[in-house]
Every structure is written in C-alpha cells, then in structure tokens.
C-alpha positions as CSV (number, residue, x, y, z in Angstrom):
1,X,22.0,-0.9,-14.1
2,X,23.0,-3.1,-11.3
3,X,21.1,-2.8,-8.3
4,X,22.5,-2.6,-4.8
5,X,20.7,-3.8,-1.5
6,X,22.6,-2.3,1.8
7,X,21.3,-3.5,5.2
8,X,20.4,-0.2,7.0
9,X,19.5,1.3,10.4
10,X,19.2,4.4,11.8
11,X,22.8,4.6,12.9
12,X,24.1,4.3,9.4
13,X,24.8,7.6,8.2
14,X,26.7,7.1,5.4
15,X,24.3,4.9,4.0
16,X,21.7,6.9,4.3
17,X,23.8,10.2,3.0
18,X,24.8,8.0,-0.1
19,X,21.0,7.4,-0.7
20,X,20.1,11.0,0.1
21,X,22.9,12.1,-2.3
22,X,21.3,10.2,-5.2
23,X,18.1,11.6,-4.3
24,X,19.3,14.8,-4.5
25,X,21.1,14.0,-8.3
26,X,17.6,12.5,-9.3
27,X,17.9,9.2,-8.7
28,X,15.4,6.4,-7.5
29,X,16.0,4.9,-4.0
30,X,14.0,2.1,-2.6
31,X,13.2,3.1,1.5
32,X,11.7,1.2,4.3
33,X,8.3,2.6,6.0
34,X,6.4,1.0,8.7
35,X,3.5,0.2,6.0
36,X,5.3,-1.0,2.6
37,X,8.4,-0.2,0.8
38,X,8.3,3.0,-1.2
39,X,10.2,3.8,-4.4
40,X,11.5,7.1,-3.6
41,X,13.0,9.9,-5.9
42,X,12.9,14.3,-5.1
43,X,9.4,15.1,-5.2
44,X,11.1,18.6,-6.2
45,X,12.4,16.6,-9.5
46,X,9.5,16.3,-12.2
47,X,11.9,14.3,-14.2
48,X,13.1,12.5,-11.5
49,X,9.4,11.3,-10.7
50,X,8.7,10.2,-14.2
51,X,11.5,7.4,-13.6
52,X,9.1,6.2,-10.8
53,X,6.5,5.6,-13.1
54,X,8.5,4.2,-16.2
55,X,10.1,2.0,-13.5
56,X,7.2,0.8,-11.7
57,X,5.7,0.5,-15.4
58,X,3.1,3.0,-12.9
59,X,0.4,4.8,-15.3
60,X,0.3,8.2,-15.3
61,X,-2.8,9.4,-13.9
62,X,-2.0,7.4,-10.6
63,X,-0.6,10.3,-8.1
64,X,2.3,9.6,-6.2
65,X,2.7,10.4,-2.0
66,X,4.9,13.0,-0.8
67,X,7.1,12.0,2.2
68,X,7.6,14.5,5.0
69,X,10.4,14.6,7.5
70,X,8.1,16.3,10.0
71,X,4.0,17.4,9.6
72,X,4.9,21.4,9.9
73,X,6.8,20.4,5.9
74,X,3.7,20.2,4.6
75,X,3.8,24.1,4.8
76,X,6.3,24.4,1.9
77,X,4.4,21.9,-0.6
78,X,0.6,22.9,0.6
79,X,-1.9,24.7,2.0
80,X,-3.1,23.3,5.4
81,X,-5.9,24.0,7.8
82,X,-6.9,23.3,10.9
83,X,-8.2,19.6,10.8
84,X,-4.8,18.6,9.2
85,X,-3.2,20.1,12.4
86,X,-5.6,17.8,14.2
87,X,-5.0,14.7,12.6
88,X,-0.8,15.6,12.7
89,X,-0.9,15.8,16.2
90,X,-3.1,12.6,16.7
91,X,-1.4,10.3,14.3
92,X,1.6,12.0,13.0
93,X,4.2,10.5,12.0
94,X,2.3,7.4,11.1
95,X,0.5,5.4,8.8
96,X,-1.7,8.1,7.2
97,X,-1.8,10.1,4.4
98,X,-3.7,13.8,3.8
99,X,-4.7,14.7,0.5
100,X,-4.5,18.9,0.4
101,X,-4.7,21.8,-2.5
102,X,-0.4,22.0,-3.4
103,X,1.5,24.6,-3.7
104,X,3.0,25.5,-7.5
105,X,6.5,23.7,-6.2
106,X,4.8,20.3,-6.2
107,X,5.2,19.0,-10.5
108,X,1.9,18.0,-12.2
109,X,3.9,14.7,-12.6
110,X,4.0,13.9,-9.0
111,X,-0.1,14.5,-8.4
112,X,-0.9,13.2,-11.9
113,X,-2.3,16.5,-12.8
114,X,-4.4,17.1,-9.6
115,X,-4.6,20.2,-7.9
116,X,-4.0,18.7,-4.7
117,X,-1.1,16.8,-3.0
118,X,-0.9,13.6,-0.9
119,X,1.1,13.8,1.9
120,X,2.9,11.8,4.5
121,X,5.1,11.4,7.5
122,X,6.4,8.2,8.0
123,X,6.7,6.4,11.4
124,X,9.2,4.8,10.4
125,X,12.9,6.7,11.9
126,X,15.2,5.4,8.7
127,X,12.7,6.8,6.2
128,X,12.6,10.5,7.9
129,X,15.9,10.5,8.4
130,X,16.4,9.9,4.6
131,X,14.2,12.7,4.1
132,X,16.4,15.0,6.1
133,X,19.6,14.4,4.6
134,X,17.9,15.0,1.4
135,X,17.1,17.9,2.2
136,X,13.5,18.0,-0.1
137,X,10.2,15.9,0.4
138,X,10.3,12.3,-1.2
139,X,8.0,11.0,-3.5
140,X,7.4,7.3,-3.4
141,X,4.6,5.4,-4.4
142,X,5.4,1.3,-3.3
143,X,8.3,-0.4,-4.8
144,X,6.9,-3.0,-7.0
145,X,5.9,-3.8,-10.1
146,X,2.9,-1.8,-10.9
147,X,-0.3,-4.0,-10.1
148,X,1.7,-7.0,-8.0
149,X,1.6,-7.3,-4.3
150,X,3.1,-4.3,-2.5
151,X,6.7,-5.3,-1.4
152,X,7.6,-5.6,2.9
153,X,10.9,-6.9,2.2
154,X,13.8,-5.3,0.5
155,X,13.7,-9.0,-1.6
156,X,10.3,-8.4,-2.6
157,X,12.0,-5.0,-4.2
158,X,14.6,-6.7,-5.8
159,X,12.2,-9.4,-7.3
160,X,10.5,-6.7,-9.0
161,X,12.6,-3.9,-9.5
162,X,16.6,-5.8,-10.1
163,X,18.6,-3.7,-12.7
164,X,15.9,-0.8,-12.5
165,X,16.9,1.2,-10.1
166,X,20.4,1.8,-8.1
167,X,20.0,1.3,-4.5
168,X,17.6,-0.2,-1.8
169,X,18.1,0.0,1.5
170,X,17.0,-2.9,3.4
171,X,15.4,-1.6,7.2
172,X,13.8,-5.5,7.5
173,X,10.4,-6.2,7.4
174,X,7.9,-3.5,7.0
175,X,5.6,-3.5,10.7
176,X,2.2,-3.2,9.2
177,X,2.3,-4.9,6.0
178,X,-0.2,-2.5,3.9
179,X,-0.3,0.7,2.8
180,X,-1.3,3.7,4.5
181,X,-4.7,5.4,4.8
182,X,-5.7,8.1,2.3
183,X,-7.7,10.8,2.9
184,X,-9.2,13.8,1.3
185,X,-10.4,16.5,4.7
186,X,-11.9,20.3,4.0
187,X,-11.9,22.2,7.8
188,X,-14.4,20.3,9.1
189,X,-14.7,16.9,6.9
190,X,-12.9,14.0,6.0
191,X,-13.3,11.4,3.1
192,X,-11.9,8.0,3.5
193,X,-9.8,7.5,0.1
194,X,-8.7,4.2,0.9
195,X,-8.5,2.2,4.5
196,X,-5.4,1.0,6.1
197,X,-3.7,1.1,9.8
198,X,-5.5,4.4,10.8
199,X,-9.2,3.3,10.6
200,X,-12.9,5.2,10.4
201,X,-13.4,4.7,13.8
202,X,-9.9,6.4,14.8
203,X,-10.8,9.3,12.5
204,X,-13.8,9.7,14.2
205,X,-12.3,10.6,17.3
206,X,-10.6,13.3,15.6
207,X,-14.0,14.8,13.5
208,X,-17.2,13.8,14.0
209,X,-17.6,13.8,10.1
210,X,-15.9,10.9,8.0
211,X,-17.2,9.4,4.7
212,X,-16.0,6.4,2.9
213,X,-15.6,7.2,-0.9
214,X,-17.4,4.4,-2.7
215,X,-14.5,3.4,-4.4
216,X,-12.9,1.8,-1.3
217,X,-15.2,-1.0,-1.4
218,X,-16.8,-0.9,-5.0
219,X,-15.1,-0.4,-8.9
220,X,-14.2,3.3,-9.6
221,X,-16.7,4.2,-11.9
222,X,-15.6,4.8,-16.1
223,X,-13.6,8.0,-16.7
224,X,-14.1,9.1,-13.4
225,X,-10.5,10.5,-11.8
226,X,-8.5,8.7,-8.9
227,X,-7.8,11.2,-6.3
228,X,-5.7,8.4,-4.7
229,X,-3.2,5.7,-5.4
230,X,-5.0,2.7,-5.2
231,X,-8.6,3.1,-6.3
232,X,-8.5,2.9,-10.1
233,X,-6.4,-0.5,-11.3
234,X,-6.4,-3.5,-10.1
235,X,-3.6,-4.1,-7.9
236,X,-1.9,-6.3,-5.0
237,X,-2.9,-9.2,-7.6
238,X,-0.9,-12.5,-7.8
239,X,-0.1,-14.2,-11.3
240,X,-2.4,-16.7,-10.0
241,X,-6.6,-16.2,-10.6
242,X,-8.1,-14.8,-7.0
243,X,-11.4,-15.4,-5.5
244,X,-12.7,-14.4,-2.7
245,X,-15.3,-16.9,-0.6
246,X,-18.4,-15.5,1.0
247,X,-18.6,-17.9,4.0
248,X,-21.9,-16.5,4.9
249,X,-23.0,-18.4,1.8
250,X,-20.6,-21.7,1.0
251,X,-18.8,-23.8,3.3
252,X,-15.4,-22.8,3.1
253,X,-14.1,-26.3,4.2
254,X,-15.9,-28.1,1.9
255,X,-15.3,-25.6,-1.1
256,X,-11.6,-25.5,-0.4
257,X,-11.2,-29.1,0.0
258,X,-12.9,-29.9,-3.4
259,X,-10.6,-27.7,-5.3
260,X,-7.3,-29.0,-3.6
261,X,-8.8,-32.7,-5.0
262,X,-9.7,-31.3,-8.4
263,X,-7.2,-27.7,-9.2
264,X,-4.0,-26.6,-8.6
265,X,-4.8,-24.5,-6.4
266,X,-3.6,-22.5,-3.1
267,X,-5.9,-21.7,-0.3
268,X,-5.4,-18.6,2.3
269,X,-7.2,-20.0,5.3
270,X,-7.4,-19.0,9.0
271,X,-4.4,-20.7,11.6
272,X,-7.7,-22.6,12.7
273,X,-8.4,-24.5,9.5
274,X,-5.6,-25.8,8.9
275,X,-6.1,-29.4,10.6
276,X,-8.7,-29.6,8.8
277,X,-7.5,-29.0,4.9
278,X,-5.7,-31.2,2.9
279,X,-1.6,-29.9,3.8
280,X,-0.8,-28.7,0.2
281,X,-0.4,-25.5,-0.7
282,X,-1.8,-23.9,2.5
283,X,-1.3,-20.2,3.0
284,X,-2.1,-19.7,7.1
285,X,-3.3,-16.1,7.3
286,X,-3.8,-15.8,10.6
287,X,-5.9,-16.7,13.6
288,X,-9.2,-15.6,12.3
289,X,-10.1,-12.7,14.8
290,X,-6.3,-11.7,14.6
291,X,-7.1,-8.7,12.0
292,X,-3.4,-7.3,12.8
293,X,-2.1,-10.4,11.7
294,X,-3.4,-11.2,8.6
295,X,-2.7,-7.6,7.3
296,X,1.4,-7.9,7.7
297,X,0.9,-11.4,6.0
298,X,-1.3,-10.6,3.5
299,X,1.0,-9.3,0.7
300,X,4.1,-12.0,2.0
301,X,1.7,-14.8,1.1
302,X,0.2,-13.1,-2.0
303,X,3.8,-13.1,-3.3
304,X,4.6,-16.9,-1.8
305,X,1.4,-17.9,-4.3
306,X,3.4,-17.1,-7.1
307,X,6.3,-18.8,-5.7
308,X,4.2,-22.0,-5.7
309,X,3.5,-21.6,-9.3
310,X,-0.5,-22.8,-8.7
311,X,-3.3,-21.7,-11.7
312,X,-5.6,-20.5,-8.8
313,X,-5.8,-19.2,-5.2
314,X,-9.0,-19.2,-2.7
315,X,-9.4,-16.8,-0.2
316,X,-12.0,-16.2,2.9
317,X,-14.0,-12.9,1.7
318,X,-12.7,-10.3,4.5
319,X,-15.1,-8.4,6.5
320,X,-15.6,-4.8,4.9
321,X,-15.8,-3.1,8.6
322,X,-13.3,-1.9,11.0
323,X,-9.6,-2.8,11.1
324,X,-10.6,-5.4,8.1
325,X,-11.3,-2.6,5.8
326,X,-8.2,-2.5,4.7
327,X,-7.9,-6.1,3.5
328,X,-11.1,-6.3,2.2
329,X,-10.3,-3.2,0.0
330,X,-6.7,-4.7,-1.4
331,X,-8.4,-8.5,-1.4
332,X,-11.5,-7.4,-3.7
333,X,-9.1,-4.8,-5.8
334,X,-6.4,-8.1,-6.0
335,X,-9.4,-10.5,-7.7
336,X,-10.9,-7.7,-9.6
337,X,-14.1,-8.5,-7.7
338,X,-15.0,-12.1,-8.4
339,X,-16.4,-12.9,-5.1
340,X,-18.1,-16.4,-4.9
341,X,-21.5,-17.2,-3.3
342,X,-23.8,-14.2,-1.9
343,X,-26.3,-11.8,-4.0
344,X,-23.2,-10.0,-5.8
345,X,-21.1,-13.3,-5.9
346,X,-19.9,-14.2,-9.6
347,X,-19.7,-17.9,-9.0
C-alpha cells in the first residue's frame, strides 16, 4: 500500500472530504490533534477498528478513544450525567478524555471488551472537522508503532506507519506534545486514568473529588484490566535502554558526564546544563521549571535518540506532581521503571 502525506488546514475541504470518504469506506486515516497524532478509522466500523490494531501491531485488550465533533455526540455512543456536562463545558473541546458506560452502537473491538467508552473532543479545528464530514465518531488511538514514542509530526507517522495505511494528513506539529488526560467520573467523582494537559488541580475546580488510579505512577498490577490506553504496556520507549536519574540522590552532572566518557550514550538534560556536559549527544529538554516545554519535546527527542543510534539514554527523573505528572507517567512507563538512586531506585 503506498502511503500518501497531504499538507492540510482547515480551509482544505477536499482534502479533508477525501479523508472522510475513506473513513466512511473503512479505511485508516492518520489526523492531527492538539496532543499527538491519532490513527483514525469509523468507530461505527468493528472491522474497520481491528486494522488499527493489526496496523499499530496494538494488542487487543488496549481500548481505543472515540473522537467527537462536539461534547452533546457523546449522547449517541453513551450514557452521560451531569459531571460530564461539567467537565464539557469547562474543558471541551480539549485535551481530555471521559471514560462512560457505551451505548450497544459502540463494537466490543473499539473498548476492548469494556462496558464503557472513552471519549473525546478534540481542540484541534482540522480533526473535528474530519469528524463532521464523516459523518460518525472516529476512533484513533496515536499513530505509531505500538510501544514507540507517540508521533507529533506527520514524519513521525510515516516513520512508523509507511505502506500501512493510505493517507495522513499533515496539520504540522501537534501543540502539546502528549497525550490527553483519561478519566473514569460517576456523578459526583472522578478517577485520574492517566495525567496529561488537563491536570488534578484543574479537575478539582470542577469536583471537589478526584483520585489518581495507582497505575499512573506505579506497574498495573498482573491480570488486572486497563480501563485506559496507556496503563498496561510499556510504551513511549526508545530502541535505546532508558533510565531515569533521581537527582535527589546522585549528582546528575557528575553521573551524566561519566557515562558520556565511558558509554554510548544520550543524555536529556535541562537548557541549563548544557555548558556544563560534554557537547555529544545532548538532548536539551527544556529550561528546567519550563514544564510546558519539555512536554511538546519530550516524544521529538525520544524519537531523535534513536536517530542517534546510541546503546543508552539518561534522563532527569520528572517530578510526579502537578503539570509534571504527565511526564513522569510516560518517562517511568518509557524505562519500564528502572529509576537510579533513591529507596526504589534499581541502580
């Protein structure tokens, strides 16, 4: 299959009614969102969805995410309540994602036999209006091999995905650079599923009760079930070995600058620290207090380690709080956990 990238905007109508059409006919389409790029197919369209997975080489009992064109869709695909009327008017459309009980429309393949649906409106204008000319709710998980880096460029989908699927349609370089917040709510609860753009503290504004599922910051525990994409594999991992360094407990500097002299190694370091590392193989996250920052570039340099074609990469451990949540919970699911130095460190 040869696969065709098409620089889009919001203004290209035919582009978007080509992708749409092959939507519709069951097709796999690769879209732009403000988080990552998702790999898109009818959500409608069991067998449709299956291709996601064979093409992603995705495993089955990970659910998919159901794009919405607007927040009142969610009526034909589940059942809603108040608190999801909340949280649509507070960060809808946007970078989160609402796990509810679905509706009989929604395939088992799509929620990986769940009885509940994950659903989202995207911020971003070129994916909704995708979804419109469609005319049905797009499932797309993101559009990479399953267990790399999630992909923020159309290249990054063509890296993995070339002579998979027909079309991707290139919107530039996705704003936030991670994927979006999951949660699980009841009427009055919500249960963080895993972090991203919207954090605890903005869901707290919204209801007073929110929980963090232990499996945003700790290994899902054996046989139990994902109830989001995310929390069971390890993921967002380079070819390269990743470790994570607890600064509280080893001088970064000195660690870092030991295994440039002795490994082939890369090092993700803050802006600041770069005068004082040895200038090979640097990958500049960031100024360290510049959370925002070193999201978008987290999977763009994950990716560039590969490109570099080094055995190992070393990494600041992120701070499990706040906006930093959501690197910590991709950086600690990328090394499978072997975090260096502290009471839990494995080196």
């Amino acid at each position: 299959m040869k696969t065709e990238i098409i620089k889009v905007s919001l203004d290209s109508i035919d582009i978007l009614k080509k992708g749409a059409k092959l939507i519709r006919e069951g097709e796999l389409v690769a879209i732009p969102t403000e988080t990552v790029y998702g790999l898109g197919a009818n959500a409608y369209d069991s067998e449709a969805c299956k291709r996601i997975f064979e093409a992603k080489g995705r495993p089955g009992d990970n659910p998919l995410i159901v794009h919405i064109q607007s927040p009142e869709q969610a009526e034909e695909i589940s059942v809603t309540n108040s608190l999801y009327y909340k949280l649509a008017k507070r960060f809808m459309p946007g970078a989160l994602t609402i796990i509810l009980p679905k509706k009989p429309i929604i395939p088992d393949t799509v929620t990986a036999g769940l009885d509940s649906v994950a659903i989202r409106c995207p911020e971003n204008e070129i994916a909704r209006k995708l979804i419109e000319l469609s005319e049905r709710p797009i499932a797309a998980p993101s559009a990479n091999s399953s267990g790399k880096p999630s992909p923020t460029t159309a290249k990054h989908v063509f890296d993995d995905l070339q002579g998979k699927i027909p079309l991707i349609l290139d919107g530039g370089e996705c704003r936030v650079g991670v994927e979006s917040t999951v949660i699980k709510i009841t009427e009055n609860s919500i249960v963080l599923l895993r972090p991203g753009e919207i954090t605890v503290e903005m869901l707290k504004e919204v209801c007073d009760n929110v929980t963090v599922a232990s499996a945003v910051k700790e290994e899902l525990k054996a046989n139990e079930k994902p109830l989001s994409p995310g929390m069971k594999y390890k993921h967002y991992a380079p070819k390269a070995s990743l470790y994570l360094i607890d600064d509280r407990y080893i001088d970064f500097i000195k660690f870092a600058k030991d295994k440039q002299e002795n490994e082939n190694c890369a090092i993700m370091c803050y802006n600041e620290e770069i005068e004082l590392l040895e200038k090979k193989n640097l990958l500049p996250v960031g100024k360290r207090e510049d959370i925002k920052m070193q999201t978008h570039n987290l999977f763009i340099l994950l990716r560039k380690a590969d490109d570099l074609g080094v055995d190992t990469v070393y990494a600041h451990l992120p701070s499990d709080e706040g906006e930093s949540l959501a690197i910590y919970n991709r950086m600690i699911r990328a090394c499978a956990h072997h975090v260096l130095g502290g009471i839990n460190g494995k080196g």
